[in-house]
Structures are given as C-alpha cells and as structure tokens.
C-alpha positions as CSV (number, residue, x, y, z in Angstrom):
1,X,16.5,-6.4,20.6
2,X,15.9,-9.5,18.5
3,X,13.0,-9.5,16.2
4,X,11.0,-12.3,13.8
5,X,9.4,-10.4,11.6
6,X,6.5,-12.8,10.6
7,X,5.0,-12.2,7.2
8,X,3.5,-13.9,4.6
9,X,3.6,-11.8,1.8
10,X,7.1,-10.2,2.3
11,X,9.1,-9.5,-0.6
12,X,12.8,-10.1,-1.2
13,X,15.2,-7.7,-2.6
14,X,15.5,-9.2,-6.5
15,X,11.8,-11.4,-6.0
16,X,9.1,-8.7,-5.3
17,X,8.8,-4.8,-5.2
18,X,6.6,-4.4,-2.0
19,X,9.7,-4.7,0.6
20,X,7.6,-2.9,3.2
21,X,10.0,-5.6,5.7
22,X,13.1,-4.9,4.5
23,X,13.2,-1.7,4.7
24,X,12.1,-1.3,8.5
25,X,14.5,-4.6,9.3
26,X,17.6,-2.7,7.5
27,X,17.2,0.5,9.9
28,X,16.5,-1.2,13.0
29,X,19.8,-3.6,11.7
30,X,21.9,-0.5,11.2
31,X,20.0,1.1,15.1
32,X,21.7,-2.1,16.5
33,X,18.9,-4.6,16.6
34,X,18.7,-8.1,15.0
35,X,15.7,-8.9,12.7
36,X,14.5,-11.9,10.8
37,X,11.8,-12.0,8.4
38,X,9.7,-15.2,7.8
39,X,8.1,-14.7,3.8
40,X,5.7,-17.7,2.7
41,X,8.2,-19.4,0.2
42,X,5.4,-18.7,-2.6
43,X,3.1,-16.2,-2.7
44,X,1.3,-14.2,-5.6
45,X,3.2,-11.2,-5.0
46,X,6.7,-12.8,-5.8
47,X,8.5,-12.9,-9.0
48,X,9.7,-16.8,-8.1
49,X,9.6,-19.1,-5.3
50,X,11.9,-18.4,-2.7
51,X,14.6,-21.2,-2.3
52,X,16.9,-20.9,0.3
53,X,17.5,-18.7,3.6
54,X,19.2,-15.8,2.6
55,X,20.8,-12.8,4.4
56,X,20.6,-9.1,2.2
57,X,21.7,-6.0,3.5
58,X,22.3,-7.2,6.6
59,X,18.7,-8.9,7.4
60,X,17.9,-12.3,7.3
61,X,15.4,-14.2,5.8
62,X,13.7,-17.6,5.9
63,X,11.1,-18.7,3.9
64,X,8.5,-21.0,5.1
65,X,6.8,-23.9,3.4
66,X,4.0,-23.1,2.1
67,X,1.9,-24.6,-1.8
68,X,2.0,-22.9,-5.1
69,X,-1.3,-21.6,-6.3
70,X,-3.1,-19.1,-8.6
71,X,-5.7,-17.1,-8.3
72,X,-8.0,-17.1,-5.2
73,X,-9.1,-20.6,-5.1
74,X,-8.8,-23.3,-2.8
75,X,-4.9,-23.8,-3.5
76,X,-4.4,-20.2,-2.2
77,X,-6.5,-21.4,1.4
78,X,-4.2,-24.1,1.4
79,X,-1.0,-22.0,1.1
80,X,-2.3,-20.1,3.8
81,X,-2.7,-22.9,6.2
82,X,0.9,-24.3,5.1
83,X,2.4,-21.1,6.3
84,X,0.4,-20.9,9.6
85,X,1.4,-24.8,10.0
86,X,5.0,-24.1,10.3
87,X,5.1,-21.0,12.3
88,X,5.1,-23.3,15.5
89,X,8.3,-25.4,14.3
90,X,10.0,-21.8,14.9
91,X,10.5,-22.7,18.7
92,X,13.1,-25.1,17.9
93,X,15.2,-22.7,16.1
94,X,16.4,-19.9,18.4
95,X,19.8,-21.6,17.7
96,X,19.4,-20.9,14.4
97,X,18.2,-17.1,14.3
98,X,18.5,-16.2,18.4
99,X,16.0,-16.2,20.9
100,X,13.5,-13.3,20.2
101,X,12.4,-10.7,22.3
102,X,9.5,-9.5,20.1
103,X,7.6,-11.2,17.6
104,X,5.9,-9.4,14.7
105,X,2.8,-11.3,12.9
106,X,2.3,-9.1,9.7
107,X,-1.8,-9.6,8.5
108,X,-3.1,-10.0,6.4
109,X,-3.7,-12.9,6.3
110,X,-4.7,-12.8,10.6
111,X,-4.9,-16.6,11.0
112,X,-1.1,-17.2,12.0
113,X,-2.2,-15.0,15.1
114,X,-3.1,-18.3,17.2
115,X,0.3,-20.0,16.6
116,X,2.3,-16.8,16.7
117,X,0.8,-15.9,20.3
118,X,1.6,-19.5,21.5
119,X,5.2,-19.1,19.9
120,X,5.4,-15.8,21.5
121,X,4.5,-16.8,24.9
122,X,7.2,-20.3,24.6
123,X,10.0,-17.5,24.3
124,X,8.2,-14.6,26.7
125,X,8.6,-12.5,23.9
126,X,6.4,-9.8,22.7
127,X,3.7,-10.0,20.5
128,X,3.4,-7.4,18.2
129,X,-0.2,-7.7,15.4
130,X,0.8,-5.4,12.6
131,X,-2.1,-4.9,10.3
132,X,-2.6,-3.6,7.3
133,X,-6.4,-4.1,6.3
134,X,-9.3,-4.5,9.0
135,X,-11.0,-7.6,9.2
136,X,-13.4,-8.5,8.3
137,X,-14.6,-5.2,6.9
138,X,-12.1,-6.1,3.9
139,X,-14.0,-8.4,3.2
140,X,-16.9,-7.8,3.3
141,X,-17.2,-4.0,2.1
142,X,-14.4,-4.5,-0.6
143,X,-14.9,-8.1,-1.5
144,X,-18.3,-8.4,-1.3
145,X,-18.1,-11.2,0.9
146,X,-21.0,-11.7,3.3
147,X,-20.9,-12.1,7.0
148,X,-21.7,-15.8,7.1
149,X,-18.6,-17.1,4.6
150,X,-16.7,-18.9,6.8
151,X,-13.2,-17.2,5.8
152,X,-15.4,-14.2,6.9
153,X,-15.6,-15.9,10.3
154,X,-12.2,-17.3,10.7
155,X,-10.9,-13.9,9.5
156,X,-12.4,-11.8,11.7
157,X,-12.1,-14.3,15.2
158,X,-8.6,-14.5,14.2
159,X,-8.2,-10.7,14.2
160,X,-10.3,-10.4,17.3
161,X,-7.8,-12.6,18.9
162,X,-4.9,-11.0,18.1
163,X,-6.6,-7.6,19.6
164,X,-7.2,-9.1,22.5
165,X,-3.7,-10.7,23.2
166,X,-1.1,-8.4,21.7
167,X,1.2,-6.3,23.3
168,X,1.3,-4.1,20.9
169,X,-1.2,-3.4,17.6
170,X,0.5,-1.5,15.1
171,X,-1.6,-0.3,11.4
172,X,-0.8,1.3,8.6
173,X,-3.9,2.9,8.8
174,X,-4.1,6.5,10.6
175,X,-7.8,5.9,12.4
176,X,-7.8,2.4,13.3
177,X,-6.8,2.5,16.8
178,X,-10.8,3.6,17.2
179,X,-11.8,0.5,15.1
180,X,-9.5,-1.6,17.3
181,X,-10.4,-0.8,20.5
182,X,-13.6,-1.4,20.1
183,X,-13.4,-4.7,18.9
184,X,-10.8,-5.4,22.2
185,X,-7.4,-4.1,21.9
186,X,-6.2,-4.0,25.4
187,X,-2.2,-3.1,24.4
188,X,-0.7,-0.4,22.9
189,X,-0.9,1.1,19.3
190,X,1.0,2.6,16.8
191,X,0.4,3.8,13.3
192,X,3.2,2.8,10.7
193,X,2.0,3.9,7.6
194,X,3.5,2.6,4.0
195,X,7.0,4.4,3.9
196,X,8.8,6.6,1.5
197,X,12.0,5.2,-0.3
198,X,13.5,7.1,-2.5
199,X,13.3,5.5,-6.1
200,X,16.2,5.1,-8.8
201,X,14.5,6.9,-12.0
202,X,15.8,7.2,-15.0
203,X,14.8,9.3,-17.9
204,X,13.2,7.0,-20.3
205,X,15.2,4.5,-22.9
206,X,12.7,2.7,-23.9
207,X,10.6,3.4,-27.3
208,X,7.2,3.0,-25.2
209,X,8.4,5.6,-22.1
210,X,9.9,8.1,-24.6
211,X,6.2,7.8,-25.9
212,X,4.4,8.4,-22.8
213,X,7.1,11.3,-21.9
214,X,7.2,13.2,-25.0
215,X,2.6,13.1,-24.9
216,X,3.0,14.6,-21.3
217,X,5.5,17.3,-22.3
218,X,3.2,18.1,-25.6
219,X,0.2,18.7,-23.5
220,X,1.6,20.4,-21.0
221,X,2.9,22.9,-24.2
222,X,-0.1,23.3,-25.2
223,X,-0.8,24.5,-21.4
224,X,-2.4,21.2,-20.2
225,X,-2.0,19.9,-16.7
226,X,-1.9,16.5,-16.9
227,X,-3.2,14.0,-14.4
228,X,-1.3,10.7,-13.8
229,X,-2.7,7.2,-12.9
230,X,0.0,4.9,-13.0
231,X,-0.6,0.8,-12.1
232,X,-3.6,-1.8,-12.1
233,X,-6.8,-1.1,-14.4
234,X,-9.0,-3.0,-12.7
235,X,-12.5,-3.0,-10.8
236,X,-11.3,-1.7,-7.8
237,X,-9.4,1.1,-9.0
238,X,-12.3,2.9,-10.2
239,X,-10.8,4.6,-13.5
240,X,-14.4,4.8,-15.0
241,X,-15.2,8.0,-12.3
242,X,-12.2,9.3,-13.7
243,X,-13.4,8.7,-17.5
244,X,-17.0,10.5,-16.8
245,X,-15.5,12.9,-14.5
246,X,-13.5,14.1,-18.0
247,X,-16.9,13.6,-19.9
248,X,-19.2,16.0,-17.6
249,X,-15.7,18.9,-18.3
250,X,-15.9,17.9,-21.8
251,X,-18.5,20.8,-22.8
252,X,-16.9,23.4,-20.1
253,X,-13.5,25.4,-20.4
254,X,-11.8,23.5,-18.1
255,X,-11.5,21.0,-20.9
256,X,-8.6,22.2,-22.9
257,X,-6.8,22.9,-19.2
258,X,-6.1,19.1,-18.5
259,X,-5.6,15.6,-19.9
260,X,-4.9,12.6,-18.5
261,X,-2.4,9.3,-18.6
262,X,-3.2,6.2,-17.9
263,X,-0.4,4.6,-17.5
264,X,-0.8,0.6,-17.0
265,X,-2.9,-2.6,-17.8
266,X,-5.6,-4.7,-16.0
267,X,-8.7,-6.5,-16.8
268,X,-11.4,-3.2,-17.2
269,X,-8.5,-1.8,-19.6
270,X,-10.5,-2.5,-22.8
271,X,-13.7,-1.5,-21.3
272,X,-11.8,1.9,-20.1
273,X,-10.5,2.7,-23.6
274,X,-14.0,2.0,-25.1
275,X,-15.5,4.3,-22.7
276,X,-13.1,7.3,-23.3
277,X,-13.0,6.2,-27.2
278,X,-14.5,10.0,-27.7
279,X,-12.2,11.8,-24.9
280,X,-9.4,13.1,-26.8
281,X,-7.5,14.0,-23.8
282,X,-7.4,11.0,-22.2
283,X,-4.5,8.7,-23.4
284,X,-3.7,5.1,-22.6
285,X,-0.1,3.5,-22.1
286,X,1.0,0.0,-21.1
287,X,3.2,-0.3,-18.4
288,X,6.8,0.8,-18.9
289,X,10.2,0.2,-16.9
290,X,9.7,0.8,-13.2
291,X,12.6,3.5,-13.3
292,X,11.0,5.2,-16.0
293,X,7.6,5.1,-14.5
294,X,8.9,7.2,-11.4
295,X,10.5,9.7,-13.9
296,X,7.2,10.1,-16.1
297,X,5.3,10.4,-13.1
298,X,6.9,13.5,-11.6
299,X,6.8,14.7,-15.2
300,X,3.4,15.0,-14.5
301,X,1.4,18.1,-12.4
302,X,-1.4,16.2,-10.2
303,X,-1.4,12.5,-9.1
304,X,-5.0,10.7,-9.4
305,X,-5.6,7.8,-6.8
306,X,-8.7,5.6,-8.3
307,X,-10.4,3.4,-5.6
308,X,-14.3,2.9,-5.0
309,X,-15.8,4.6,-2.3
310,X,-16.1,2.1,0.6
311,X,-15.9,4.6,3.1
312,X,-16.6,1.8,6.0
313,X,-13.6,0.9,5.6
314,X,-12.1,3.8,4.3
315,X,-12.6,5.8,7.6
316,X,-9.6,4.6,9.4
317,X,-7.6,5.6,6.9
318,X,-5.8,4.3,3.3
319,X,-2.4,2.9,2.9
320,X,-2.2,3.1,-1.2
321,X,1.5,3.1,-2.2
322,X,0.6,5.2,-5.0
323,X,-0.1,8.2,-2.9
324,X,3.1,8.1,-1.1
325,X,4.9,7.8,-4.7
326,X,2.9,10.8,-5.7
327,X,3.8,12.7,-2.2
328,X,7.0,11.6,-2.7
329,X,7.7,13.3,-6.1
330,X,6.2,16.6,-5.3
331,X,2.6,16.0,-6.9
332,X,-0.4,17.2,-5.4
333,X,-2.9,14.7,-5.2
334,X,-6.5,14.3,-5.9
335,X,-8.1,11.5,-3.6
336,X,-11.8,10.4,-5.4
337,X,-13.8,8.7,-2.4
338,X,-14.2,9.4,1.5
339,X,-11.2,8.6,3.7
340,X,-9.8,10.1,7.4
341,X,-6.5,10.0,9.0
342,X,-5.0,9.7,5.2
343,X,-1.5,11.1,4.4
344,X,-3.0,13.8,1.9
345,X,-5.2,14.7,4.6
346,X,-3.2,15.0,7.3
347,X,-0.6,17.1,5.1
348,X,-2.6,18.9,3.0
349,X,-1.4,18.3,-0.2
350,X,-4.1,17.5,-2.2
351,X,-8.2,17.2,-2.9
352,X,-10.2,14.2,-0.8
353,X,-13.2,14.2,-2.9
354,X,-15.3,12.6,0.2
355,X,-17.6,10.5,-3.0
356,X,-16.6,8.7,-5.9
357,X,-19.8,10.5,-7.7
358,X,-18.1,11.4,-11.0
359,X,-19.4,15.5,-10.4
360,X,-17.3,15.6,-7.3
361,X,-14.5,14.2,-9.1
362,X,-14.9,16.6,-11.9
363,X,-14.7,19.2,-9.4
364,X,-11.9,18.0,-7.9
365,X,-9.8,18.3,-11.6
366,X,-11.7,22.0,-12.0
367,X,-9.9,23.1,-8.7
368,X,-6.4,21.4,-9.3
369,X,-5.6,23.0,-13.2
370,X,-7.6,26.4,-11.8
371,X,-4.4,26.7,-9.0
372,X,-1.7,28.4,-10.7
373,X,1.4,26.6,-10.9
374,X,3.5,28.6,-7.6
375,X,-0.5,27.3,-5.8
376,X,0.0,24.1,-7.4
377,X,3.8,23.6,-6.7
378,X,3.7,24.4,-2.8
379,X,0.6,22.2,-2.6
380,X,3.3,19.0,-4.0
381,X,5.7,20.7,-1.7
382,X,3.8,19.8,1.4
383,X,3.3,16.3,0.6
384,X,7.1,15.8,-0.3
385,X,8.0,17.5,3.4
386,X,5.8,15.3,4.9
387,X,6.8,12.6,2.8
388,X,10.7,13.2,3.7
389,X,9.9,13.8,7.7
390,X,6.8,11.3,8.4
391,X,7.3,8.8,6.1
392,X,10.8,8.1,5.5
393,X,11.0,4.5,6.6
394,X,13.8,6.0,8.8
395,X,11.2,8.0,10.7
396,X,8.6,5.3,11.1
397,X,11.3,2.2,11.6
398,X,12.2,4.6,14.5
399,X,9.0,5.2,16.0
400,X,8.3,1.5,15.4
401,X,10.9,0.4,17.5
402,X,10.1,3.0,20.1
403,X,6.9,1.5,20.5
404,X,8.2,-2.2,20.5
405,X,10.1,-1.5,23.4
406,X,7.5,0.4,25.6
407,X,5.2,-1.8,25.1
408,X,4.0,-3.9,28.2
C-alpha cells in the first residue's frame, strides 16, 4: 500500500524529537508498504526550517511551504493556511511520490481536512483523520477559548467534517471513539496511542546531570523515594498541586519518605521555586542532555505527570509522552487529575488521582513511598510490559495498518 502521511507538525530525524511519523512510516516501510510524510517546512516544533525533500531510513519526506512565525499570533494562522494551501498541488505529483491508496491528514491542526478529502477522492484513495486532541474541546476547556472565537468555529466544522467523511478515524486517545461518534463519525476507528521507542541513555557526563544523579542517589540513601518531573514548567503542567501536595506531608511522617526533582525550565519556574523556597525536599534542575535525562529518570522510583484537571477533555483519554517514558523505564506512575481509557489505567501501573486538589495528590505520594519496593517494582513492571507489547510502535504501526486496509 502507498501512503501520504499528511502532517504539519511532523518531525525529522536530526530537526525535531516528536517523530511520532517516522516511526510508524519505518515499520510499515520495512512490512512492505510505501509511505511519504508531508511536514509544514516550519513549524514551532522544529529545530530549523526544513529545506529540501529528503529520504531517511527508508521514508520519504516533503516539506510543504508554509511562513515562519513565533508564538501564537497571526503569523502562526497564516502558516497554517500556507500548509493547507498546498495540500491540493499534491494531485499533480503521483509521479513524483506514486499514486496513493490511503491518505493520512494528522490534526491538529483539522483545517487541511477539506482539501485532503478532495485530494483523497481525485486519487480514490482512503481517507484516514488521525487525531490527536478533540476539537474544539482543546480549545475551549484547555485554552480558555470561548465558543464564539472564530478559530473555535473553523476548528471544530473542520473536525466535524472530517468525522463525517473519513474512512477511517484513528486517536491517540483511548475513549474518543464515544466522543466521535456522536459528533458523526460514520467509518471506522482505531486507537493509536503515542508509542514506545526505546531511548539511547547514557549515564551522565555532564557537570549539571552528575548533579541531578548523585541528589537522587543521596536521597534515596537516606531512604527517600524520589518522584521525578522531567520537561516544561509551565501553567499547564500544574507543578504547584505537586508543591502544596509536599506542603500538606510536610508536618506528617511521610515527609522524610520522599522528595522530589524537578527536572526542567518554563515560564512558572521562578514562581515554583518561590513557592517551595521552604520545602527542603523538593529540588530544582535545568534541563540536562536528552540521553542523560532518560538515565536520571529511571534513576528515579515513581514518575509524576502534572496537568490541570480538565476532565472534559480528559475523559477520552491522555496521550502525554511523559507517561509512556515513565512506563517505559519501569516507573510507576502517579497521574494528578481525572482521565479514562489512559495507559496507567488500562495497565495498572500507577495512581490516577481523579482531581488535581492538592489532598488527593498528597495521597497519591502517601500510597506510592508506603508500597514497599518488591509492591513498588512490579507496579513499574506492568507498565514496562504493557509498554513493550501495546505500545511498541511495532505493535501499533501494525494494528494501524490493519485497520487502513479494512477500512471501507
């Protein structure tokens, strides 16, 4: 089978780190098929605008025009439209990359839908909506963004369509086929949740990640458990729960039992450290090698996954690659707001809090460091089984593929 992979925010080996495309397109390139994948030539989540087509590991890649910008502004509408502008151009290039059989639109953003059906339908070729946040509760529950803003609108007629015209909806969230069909999803579905790779670590070099490694292994002498947030320190991710979570312990046993790393920067980070200023077990780090990040992190005994609780949204599931990293190097998990159909859920291997209120995430910590550590290990031993069996991007390129082709 011959697929265009269409997304905008695709990264490419050696330009970006989330290469969610690449590693389904190299599996189904090694099963036999022929994928393409269509980036935006710049987006926000690349290291540099990409230049030229390329072709690594096998799968191809062709960037499509679209602006510069920073930020959220205007310039980034723009680039959006530029990218949906030259989807259509793509039916005079089946010489080029061969006629496709099946024709992935990645959202967000959902707006290429309209010329991707149309492109589709030129080539009677599947149409396959992949998505990986619903619209327009994004939006509006995360964002803050009110029904009546017109990206709202476009955002969420655009996803409509897409429902009502695809052959096939695939998510990388676990509930959303509910979600879906009631908002007109006639085709099929599949879940394909954010996959497991296994990472390169390396034991740190570095003056700042022998830092952070030699604090974990000090604590944990001391017979701390230590809880690990590694990435952004921003609104979203909710670290100040985590902060007054460790304040309400702070007069209870459980306080010499833990401590925590924040590992990272982000714009709350100075308002973070002033808030823990009189947590001694609480220790911030900037951000460190990506090798050595991995290495530190399964260093450490429980994984911490900071998000508000939008549980609108939240109830068809969560595709944070940070869980999957954690699941994926043996940690048991504590999840601080209400989800369904997640991965810890669904395999057991940690706490979903079902709030964000900073008691139930205290309670959360009081459970984890009260397991002992044979509790605690096969609880990080169920996540990295279902890690290695459900979301190995071998597994899910598979099932992907599976559904591609039954699709009607």
């Amino acid at each position: 089978m011959n697929i265009w992979y269409l997304n905008h925010y695709a990264a490419v080996p050696g330009y970006g780190k989330f290469l969610r495309s690449q590693h389904l397109a190299a599996r189904w390139q090694q099963a036999g098929h022929r994928c393409t994948v269509f980036p935006a030539r710049y987006h926000h989540l690349l290291n540099a605008p990409l230049s030229e087509r390329a072709c690594i590991d096998g799968v191809e890649y062709q960037p499509l025009p679209a602006r510069e910008y920073s930020g959220n502004g205007f310039q980034r509408l723009l680039n959006i439209i530029d990218y949906c502008r030259a989807i259509p151009s793509l039916k005079h290039r089946s010489d080029e990359f061969g006629a496709p059989q099946a024709i992935i639109l990645s959202s967000a953003p959902p707006m290429g839908i309209f010329a991707t059906h149309r492109l589709a339908r030129h080539f009677n070729a599947k149409l396959v909506f992949e998505i990986r946040d619903l619209w327009p509760l994004s939006i509006t529950e995360i964002a803050g963004k009110s029904r009546l803003h017109p990206l709202t609108a476009i955002s969420e007629i655009s996803e409509r369509y897409g429902y009502k015209h695809a052959n096939l909806c695939a998510s990388l969230l676990g509930n959303a086929e509910d979600f879906m069909r009631q908002h007109g999803l006639r085709g099929s579905f599949v879940y394909v949740p954010n996959g497991y790779e296994p990472q390169s670590v390396k034991e740190p070099a570095s003056p700042l990640g022998k830092t952070v490694y030699q604090r974990i292994r000090q604590w944990q002498q001391e017979g701390r458990k230590v809880i690990i947030h590694p990435g952004a320190q921003g609104i979203p991710n909710a670290l100040d729960v985590l902060i007054n979570a460790c304040r309400k312990l702070s007069c209870t046993d459980v306080d010499s039992k833990f401590a925590v790393v924040l590992l990272g920067e982000g714009t709350e980070t100075s308002n973070l450290k002033e808030l823990a200023k009189d947590l001694p077990n609480i220790a911030f780090f900037p951000s460190i090698p990506k090798e050595e990040a991995f290495y530190v992190t399964a260093a450490c005994d429980i994984g911490y996954s900071g998000a508000r609780d939008h549980r609108k949204v939240y109830q068809y599931g969560i595709s944070f690659n940070k869980i999957v990293d954690f699941m994926g190097a043996g940690l048991p998990v504590i999840v601080p707001f209400f989800t369904r159909g997640d991965p810890v859920s669904l395999s057991g291997c940690g706490v979903v809090t079902d709030s964000d209120a900073p008691e139930d995430v205290a309670r959360a910590i009081t459970r984890m460091v009260g397991y002992s550590d044979q509790e605690r290990q096969e609880i990080g031993r169920k996540g990295k089984q279902y890690a290695d069996t459900q979301l190995s991007y071998a597994s899910i390129a598979e099932r992907y593929i599976r559904a591609i082709e039954d699709a009607v």
